[in-house]
VOFI-719004 format. One record per residue (C-alpha): residue number from 1; chain; x, z, y. Coordinates in Angstrom, 1 decimal, always signed. Layout:
% residues N
  seq  mol       x       z       y
  NUM    A       X       Z       Y
...
//
This chain:
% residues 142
  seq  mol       x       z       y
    1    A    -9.6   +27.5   +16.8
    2    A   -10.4   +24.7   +13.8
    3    A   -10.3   +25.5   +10.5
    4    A    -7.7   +23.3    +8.6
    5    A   -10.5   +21.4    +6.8
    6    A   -11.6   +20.4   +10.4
    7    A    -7.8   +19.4   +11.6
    8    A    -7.9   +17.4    +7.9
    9    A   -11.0   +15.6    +8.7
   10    A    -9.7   +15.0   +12.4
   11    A    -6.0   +13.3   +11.0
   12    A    -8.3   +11.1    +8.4
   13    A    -6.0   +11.6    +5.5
   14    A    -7.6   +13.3    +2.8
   15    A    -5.6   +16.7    +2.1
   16    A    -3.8   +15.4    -1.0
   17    A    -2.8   +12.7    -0.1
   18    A    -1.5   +14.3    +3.1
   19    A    +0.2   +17.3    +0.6
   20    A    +1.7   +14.9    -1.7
   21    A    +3.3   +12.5    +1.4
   22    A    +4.5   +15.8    +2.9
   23    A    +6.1   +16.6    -0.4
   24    A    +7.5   +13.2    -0.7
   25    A    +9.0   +13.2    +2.7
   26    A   +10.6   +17.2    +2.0
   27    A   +12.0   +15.7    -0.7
   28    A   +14.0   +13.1    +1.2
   29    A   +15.6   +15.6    +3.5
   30    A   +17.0   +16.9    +0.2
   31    A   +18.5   +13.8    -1.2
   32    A   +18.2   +10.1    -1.4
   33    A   +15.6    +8.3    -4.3
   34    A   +14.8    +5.5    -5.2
   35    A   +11.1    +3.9    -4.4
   36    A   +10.0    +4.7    -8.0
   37    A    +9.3    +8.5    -6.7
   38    A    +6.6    +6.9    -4.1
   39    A    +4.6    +6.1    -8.1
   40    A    +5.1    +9.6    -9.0
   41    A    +2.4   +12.5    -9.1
   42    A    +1.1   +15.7   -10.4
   43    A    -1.9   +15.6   -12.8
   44    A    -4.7   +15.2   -10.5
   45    A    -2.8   +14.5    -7.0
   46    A    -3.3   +11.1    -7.0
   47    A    -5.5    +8.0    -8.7
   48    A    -4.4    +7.7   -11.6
   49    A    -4.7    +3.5   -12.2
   50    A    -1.2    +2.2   -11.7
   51    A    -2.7    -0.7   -10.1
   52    A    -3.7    +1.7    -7.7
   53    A    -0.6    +3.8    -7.2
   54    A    +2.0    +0.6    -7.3
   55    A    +0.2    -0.7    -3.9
   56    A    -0.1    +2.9    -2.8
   57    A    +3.6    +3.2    -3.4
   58    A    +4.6    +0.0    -1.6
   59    A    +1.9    +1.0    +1.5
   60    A    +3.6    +4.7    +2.1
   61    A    +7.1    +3.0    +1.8
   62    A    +6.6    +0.5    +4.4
   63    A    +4.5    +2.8    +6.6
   64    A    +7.3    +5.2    +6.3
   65    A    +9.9    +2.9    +7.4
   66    A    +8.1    +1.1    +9.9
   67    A    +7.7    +4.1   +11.6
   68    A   +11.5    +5.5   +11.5
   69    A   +10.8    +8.5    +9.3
   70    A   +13.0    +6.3    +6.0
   71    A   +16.2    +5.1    +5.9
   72    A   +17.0    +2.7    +3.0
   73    A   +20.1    +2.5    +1.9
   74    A   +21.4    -0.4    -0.9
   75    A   +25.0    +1.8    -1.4
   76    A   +27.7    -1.2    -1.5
   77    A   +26.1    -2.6    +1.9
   78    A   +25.0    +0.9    +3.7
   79    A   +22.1    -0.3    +5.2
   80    A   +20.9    +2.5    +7.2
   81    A   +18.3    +1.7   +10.2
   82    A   +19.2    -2.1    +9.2
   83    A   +15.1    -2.9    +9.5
   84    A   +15.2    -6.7    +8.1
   85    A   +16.8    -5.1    +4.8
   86    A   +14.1    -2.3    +4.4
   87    A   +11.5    -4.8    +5.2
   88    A   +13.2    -7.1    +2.0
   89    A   +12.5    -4.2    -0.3
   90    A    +9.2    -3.7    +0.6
   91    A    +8.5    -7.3    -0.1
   92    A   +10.3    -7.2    -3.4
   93    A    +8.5    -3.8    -4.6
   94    A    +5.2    -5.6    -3.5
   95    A    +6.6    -8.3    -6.3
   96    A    +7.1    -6.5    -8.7
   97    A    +5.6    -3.9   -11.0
   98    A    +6.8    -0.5   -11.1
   99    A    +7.0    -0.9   -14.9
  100    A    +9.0    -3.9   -15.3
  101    A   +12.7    -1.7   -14.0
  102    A   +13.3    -4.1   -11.0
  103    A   +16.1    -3.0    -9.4
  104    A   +14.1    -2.7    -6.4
  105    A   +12.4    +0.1    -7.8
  106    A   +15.1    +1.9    -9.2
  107    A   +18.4    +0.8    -7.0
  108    A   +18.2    +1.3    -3.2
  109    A   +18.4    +4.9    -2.4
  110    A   +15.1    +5.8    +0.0
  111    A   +16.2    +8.9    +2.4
  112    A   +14.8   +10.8    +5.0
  113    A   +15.2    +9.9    +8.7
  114    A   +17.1   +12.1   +11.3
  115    A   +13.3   +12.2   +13.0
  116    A   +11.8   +13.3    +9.6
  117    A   +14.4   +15.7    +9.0
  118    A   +13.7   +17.1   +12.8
  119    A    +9.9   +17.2   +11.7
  120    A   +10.6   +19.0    +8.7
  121    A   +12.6   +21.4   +10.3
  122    A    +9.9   +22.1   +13.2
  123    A    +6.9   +22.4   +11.8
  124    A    +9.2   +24.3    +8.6
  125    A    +7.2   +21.9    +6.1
  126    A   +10.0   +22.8    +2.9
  127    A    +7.0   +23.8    +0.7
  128    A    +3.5   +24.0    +0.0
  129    A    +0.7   +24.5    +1.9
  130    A    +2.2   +21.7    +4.0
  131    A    +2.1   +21.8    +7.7
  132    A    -1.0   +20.5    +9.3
  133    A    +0.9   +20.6   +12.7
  134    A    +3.4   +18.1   +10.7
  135    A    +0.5   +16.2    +9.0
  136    A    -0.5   +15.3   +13.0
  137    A    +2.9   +14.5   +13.5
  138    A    +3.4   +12.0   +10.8
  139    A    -0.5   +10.6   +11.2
  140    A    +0.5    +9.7   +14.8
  141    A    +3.5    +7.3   +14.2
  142    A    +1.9    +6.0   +10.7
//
C-alpha cells in the first residue's frame, strides 16, 4: 500500500495546494461565492504575492469549470452549465485585479457542480485531511 506522500507525489499537486482546492470545492457544495474566495487563504496555505494568487485564482477557476466541477451563475440571467458565459468571467477576472472590486470578482455566484457534489459525497471529503482518493479524482479531469 503507498503512503499518502507517495499518492501526493504520484497526483503532482503539492499537498496544500491539493488541501486548500479540496476545501474550496467543499465549500461550494455548501453555497454559492463569488470568485474572490479562489484569492483567499490561511496564513501559510498559499504564496502569499497577490500577483501570484490573482493568476492562481483565475487558473483554478477556469480549470474548475472547464472540467464541469463549477457552475457559474450571474443571478438575473441563471447561467448554469451555459459554458460561453463562464468562459466570459474567466477572461474578465484575468482583466482585472482582485483589488480593484470588479464586479467580476465579487458578482457572479461560483457553485459546486452536481459531479463535484457526487465527489464530495463519495470520497466523504466535508473536512480536513482531504480525500486523496478525491484528490485523484479531481487531478484526472483537471
Amino acid at each position: 500500500m503507498q503512503s499518502e506522500a507517495d499518492l501526493h507525489t504520484m497526483m503532482k499537486m503539492p499537498p496544500n495546494i491539493a488541501a486548500w482546492f479540496q476545501g474550496n470545492l467543499y465549500l461550494l457544495t455548501l453555497s454559492g461565492y463569488s470568485a474572490d474566495l479562489f484569492t483567499c487563504a490561511k496564513p501559510g496555505e498559499l504564496n502569499d504575492d497577490p500577483k501570484f494568487r490573482w493568476q492562481f485564482a483565475v487558473d483554478m477557476i477556469y480549470r474548475g469549470i472547464k472540467c464541469g466541477l463549477m457552475d457559474v451563475w450571474d443571478g438575473a440571467n441563471k447561467s448554469r452549465g451555459t459554458m460561453d458565459y463562464s468562459l466570459e468571467l474567466v477572461k474578465k477576472l484575468a482583466q482585472f485585479d482582485p483589488d480593484s472590486d470588479h464586479v467580476c470578482w465579487v458578482g457572479p455566484e461560483i457553485e459546486a457542480s452536481d459531479l463535484c457534489q457526487a465527489l464530495i459525497e463519495r470520497f466523504d471529503a466535508t473536512s480536513p485531511p482531504f480525500s486523496v482518493a478525491l484528490g485523484f479524482g479531481v487531478r484526472g479531469l483537471i
